[in-house]
C-alpha positions as a Markdown table, in Angstrom:
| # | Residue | x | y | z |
|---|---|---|---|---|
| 1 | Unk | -96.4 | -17.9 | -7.9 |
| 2 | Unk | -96.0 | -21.2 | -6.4 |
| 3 | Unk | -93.3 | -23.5 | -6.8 |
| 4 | Unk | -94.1 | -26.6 | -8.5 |
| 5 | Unk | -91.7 | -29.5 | -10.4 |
| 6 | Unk | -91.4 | -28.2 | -13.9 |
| 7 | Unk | -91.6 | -24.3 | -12.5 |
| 8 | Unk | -88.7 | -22.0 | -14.7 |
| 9 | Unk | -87.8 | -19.7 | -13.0 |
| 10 | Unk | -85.3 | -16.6 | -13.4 |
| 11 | Unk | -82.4 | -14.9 | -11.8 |
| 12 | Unk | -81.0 | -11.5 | -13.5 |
| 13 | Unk | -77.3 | -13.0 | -12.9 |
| 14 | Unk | -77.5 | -16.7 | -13.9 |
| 15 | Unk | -80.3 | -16.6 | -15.6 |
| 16 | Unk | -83.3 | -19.5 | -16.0 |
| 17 | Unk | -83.7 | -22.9 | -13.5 |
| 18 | Unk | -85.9 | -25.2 | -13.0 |
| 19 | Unk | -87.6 | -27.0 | -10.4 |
| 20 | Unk | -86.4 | -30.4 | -10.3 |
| 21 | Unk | -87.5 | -31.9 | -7.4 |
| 22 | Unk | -89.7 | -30.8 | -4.0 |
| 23 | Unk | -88.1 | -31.6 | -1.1 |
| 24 | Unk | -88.4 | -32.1 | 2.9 |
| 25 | Unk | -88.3 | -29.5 | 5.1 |
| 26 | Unk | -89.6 | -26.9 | 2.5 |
| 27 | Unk | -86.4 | -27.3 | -0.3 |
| 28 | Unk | -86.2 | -28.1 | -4.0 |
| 29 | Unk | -83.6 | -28.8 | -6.1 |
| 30 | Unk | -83.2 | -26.9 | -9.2 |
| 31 | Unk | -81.1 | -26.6 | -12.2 |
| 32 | Unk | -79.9 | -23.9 | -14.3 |
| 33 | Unk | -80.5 | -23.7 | -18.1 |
| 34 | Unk | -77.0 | -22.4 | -18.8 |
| 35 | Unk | -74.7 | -24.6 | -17.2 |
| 36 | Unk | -76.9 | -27.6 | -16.1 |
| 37 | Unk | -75.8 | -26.9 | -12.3 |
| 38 | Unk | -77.6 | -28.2 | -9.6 |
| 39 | Unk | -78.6 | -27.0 | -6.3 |
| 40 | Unk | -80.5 | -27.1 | -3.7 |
| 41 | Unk | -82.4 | -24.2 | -1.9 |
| 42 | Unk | -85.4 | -23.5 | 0.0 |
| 43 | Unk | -88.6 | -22.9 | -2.0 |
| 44 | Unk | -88.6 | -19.4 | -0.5 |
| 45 | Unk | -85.0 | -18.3 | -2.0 |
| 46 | Unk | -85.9 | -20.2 | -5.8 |
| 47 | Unk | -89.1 | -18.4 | -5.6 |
| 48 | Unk | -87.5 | -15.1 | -5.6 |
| 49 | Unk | -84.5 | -15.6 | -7.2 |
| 50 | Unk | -81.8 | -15.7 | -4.2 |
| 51 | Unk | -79.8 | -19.0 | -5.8 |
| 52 | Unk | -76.6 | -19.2 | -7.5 |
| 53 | Unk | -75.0 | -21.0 | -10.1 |
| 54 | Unk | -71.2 | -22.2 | -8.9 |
| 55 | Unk | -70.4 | -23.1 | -12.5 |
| 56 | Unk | -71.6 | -19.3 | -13.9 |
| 57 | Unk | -67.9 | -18.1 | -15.2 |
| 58 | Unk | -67.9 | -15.5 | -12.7 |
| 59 | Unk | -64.3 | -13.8 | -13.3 |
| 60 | Unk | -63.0 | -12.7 | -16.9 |
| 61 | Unk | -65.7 | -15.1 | -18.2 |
| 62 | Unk | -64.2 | -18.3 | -17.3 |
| 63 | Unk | -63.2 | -18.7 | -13.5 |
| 64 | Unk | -66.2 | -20.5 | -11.5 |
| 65 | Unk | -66.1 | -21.6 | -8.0 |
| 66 | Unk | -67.2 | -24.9 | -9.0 |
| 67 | Unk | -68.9 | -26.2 | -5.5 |
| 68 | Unk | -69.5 | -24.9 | -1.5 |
| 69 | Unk | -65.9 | -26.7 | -0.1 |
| 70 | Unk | -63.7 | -24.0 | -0.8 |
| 71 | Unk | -65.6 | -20.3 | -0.8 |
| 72 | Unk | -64.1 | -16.8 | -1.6 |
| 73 | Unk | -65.1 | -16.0 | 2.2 |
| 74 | Unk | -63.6 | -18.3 | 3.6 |
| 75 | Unk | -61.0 | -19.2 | 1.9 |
| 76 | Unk | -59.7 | -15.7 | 0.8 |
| 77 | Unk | -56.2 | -15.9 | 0.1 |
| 78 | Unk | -56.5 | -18.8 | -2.4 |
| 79 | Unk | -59.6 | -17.4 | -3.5 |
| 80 | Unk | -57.2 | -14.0 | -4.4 |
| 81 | Unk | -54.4 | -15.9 | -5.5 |
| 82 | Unk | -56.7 | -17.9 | -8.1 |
| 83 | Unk | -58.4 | -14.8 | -9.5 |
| 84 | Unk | -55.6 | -12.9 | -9.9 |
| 85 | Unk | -53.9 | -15.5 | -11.7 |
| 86 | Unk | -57.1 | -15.6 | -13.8 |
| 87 | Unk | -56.8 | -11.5 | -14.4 |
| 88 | Unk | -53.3 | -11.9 | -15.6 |
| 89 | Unk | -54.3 | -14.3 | -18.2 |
| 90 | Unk | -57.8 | -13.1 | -19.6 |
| 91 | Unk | -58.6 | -9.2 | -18.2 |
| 92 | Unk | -58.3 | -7.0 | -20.7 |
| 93 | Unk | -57.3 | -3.8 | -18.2 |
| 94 | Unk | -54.3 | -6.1 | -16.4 |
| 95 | Unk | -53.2 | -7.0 | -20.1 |
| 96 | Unk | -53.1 | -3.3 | -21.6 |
| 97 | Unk | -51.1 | -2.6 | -17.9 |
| 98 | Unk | -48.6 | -5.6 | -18.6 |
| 99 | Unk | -49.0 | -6.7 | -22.3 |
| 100 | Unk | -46.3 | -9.4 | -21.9 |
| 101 | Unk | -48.9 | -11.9 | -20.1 |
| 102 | Unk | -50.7 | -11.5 | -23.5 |
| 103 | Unk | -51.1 | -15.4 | -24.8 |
| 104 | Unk | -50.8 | -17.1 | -21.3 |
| 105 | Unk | -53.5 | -19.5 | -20.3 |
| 106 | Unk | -54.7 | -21.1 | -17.3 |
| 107 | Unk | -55.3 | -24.8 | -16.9 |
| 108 | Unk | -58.8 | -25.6 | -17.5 |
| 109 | Unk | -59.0 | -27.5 | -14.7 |
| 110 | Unk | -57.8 | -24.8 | -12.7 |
| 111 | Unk | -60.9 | -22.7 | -13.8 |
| 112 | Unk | -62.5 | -24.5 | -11.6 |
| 113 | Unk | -62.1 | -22.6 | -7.9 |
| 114 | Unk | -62.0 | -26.1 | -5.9 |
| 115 | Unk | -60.1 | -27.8 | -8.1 |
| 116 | Unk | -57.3 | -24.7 | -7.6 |
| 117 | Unk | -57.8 | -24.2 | -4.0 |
| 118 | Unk | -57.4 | -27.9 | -3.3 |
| 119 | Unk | -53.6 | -27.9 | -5.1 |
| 120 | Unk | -53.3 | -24.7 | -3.1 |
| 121 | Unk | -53.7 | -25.8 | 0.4 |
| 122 | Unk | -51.8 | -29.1 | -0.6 |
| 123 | Unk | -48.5 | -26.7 | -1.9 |
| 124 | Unk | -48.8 | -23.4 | -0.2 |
| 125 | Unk | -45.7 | -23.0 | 1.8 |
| 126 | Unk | -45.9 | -22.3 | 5.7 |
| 127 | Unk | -44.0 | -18.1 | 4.7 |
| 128 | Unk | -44.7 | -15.7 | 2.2 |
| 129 | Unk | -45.1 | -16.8 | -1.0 |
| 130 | Unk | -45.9 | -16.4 | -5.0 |
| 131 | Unk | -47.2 | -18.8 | -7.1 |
| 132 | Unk | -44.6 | -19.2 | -10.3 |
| 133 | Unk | -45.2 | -20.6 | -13.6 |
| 134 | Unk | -41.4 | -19.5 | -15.0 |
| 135 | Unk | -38.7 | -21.6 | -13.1 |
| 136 | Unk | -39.6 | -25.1 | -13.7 |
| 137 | Unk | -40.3 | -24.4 | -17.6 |
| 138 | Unk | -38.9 | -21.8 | -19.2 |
| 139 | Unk | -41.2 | -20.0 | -21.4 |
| 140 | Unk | -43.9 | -21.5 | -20.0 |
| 141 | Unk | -47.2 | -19.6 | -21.2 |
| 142 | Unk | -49.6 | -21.5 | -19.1 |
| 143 | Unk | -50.4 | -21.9 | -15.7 |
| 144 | Unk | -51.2 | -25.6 | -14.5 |
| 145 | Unk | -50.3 | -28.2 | -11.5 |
| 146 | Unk | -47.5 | -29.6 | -13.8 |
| 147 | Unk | -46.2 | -26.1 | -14.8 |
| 148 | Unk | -46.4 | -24.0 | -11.2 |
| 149 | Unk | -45.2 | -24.2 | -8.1 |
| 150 | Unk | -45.1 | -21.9 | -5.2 |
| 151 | Unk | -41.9 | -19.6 | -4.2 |
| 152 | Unk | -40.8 | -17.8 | -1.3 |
| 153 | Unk | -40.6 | -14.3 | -1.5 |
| 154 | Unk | -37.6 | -14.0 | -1.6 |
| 155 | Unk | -36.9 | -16.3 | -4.0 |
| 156 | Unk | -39.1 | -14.8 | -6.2 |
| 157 | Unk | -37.6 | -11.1 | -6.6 |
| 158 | Unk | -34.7 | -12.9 | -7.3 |
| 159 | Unk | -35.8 | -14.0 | -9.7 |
| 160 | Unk | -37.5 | -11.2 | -11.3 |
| 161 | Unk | -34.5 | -9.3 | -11.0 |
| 162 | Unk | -32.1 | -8.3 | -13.7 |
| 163 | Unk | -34.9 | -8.6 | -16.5 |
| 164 | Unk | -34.0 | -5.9 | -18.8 |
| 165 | Unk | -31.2 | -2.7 | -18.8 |
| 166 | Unk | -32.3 | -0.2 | -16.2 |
| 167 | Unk | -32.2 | 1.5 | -12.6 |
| 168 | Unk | -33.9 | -1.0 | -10.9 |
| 169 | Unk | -32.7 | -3.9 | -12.7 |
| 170 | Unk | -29.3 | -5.8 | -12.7 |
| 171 | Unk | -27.8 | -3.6 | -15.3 |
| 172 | Unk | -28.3 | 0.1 | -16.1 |
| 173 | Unk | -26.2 | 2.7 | -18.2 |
| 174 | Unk | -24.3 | 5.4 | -16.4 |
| 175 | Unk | -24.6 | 8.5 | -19.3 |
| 176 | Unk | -21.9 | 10.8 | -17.5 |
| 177 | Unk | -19.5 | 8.1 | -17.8 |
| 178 | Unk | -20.6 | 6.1 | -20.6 |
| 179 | Unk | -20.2 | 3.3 | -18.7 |
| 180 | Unk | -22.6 | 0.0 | -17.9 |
| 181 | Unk | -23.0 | -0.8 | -14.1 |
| 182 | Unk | -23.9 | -4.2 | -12.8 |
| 183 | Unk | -25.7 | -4.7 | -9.5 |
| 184 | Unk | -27.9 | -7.4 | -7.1 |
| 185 | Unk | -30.0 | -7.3 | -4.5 |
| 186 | Unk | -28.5 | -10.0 | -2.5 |
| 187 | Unk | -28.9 | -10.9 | 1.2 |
| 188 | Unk | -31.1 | -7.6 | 1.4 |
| 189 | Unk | -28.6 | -5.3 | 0.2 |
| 190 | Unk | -28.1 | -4.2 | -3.2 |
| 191 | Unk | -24.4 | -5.0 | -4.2 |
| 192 | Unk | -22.3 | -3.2 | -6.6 |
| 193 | Unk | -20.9 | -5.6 | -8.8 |
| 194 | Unk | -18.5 | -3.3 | -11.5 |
| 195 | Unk | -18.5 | -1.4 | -14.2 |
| 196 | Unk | -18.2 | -2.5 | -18.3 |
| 197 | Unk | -17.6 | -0.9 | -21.5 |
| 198 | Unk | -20.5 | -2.8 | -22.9 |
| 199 | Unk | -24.1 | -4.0 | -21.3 |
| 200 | Unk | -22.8 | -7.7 | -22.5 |
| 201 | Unk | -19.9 | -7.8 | -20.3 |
| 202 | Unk | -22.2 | -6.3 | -17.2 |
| 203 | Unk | -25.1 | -9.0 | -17.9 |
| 204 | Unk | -22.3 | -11.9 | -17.6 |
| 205 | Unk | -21.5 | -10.6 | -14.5 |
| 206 | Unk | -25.1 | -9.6 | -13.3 |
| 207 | Unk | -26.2 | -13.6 | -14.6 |
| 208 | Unk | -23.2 | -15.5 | -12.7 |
| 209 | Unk | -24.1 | -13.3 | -9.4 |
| 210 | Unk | -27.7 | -14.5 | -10.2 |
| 211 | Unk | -26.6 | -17.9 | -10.7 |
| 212 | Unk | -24.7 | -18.5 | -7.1 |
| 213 | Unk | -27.8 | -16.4 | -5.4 |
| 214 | Unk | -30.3 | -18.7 | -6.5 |
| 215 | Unk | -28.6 | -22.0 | -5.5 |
| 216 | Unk | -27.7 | -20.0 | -1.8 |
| 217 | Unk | -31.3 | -19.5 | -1.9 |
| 218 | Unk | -32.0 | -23.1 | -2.7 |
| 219 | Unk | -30.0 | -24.0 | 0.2 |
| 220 | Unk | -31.7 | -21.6 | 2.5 |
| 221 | Unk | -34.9 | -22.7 | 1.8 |
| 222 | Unk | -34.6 | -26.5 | 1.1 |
| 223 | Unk | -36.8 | -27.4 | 4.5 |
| 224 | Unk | -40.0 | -25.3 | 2.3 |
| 225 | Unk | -39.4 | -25.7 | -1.4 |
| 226 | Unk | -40.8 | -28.2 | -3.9 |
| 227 | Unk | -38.2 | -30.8 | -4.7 |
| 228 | Unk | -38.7 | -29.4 | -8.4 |
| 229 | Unk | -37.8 | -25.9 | -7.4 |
| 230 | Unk | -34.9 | -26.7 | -5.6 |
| 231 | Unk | -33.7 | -28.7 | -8.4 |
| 232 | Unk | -34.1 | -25.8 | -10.8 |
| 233 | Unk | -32.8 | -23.0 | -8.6 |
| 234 | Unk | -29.7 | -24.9 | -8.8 |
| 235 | Unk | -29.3 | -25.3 | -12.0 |
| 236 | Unk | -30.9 | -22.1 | -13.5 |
| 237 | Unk | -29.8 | -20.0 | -16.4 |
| 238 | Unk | -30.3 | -17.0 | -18.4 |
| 239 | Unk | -32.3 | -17.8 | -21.1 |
């Protein structure tokens, strides 16, 4: 079949494009029906169907990487941390696994892989790290430049910690002794912090621990963190 202006062509992945425009050098520039992205290829690859569509809503049906700056090759860790945000919000398997990311959302201009991977290289911080959504607005439900910001590791189990009544949170109930216990991971050792009658009076104690952790950490880390984040470690509390 030759390739002509006006040609429709098909790919099994992104489906039908056309043949916009021949170019030098033995290119053309097509567009897909779809999404109405262009591109440009050699007539060799649009003839048998080796193009791609960078705004096809290639994970969980809405993530698309959006342009040829910033690849999933190249730039793997974003191109990780984006889709797994993604997962969290719209997979079906990673929401049965942890149903309480059921109703978060991600910025729709973050479904767009450039647009994310350029706020990503502008905030990632120079250690290990976590994006969070949590700290600067409580019950936030959506992930977005205004809403995230990125956390050292630390920082983050932190404050993950202490979530609910258990072994390996701040609180858990001692059976033998009918008796609540109260603990932190702090400075890389788990502290014992007492023992209550009731899981109230161990929270209080788990939360004020907490509290003074998270502004040390804010202190620690002041060179790295967000101006935001600092702000908010120091004045965090249980919600």
């Amino acid at each position: 079949m030759e390739v002509e202006i006006g040609s429709k062509l098909n790919s099994e992945k992104f489906g039908v494009y056309e043949v916009l425009e021949i170019l030098p050098q033995s290119k053309v520039r097509i567009r897909f029906k779809s999404t109405g992205y262009e591109y440009v290829c050699y007539k060799s690859q649009a003839k048998s169907s080796q193009v791609k569509d960078l705004l096809h809503p290639s994970v969980c049906g809405v993530g698309f990487v959006g342009g040829e700056a910033y690849n999933w090759t190249k730039d793997r860790t974003a191109y990780d941390a984006w889709a797994n945000m993604l997962k969290r919000c719209y997979s079906p398997y990673r929401l049965e696994i942890r149903p309480s990311y059921s109703g978060c959302t991600v910025d729709k201009s973050w479904h767009n892989f450039q647009v994310f991977a350029q706020w990503y290289y502008t905030h990632v911080l120079p250690i290990p790290c976590h994006i969070d959504k949590d700290l600067l607005s409580k019950e936030c439900r959506n992930y977005s430049q205004e809403t995230c910001c990125f956390l050292p590791s630390e920082v983050n189990v932190a404050l993950l910690g202490g979530r609910k009544v258990g072994k390996d949170s701040g609180v858990f109930y001692r059976e033998k002794d009918r008796i609540y216990i109260a603990q932190i991971h702090r400075n890389k050792k788990l502290e014992y912090l007492g023992c209550f009658k009731n899981s109230e009076s161990a929270k209080m104690a788990y939360n004020k621990a907490k509290k003074e952790w998270l502004a040390e950490l804010a202190e620690i880390y002041e060179d790295v963190l967000d101006a935001r984040a600092y702000s908010a470690l120091h004045f965090w509390n249980p919600t």
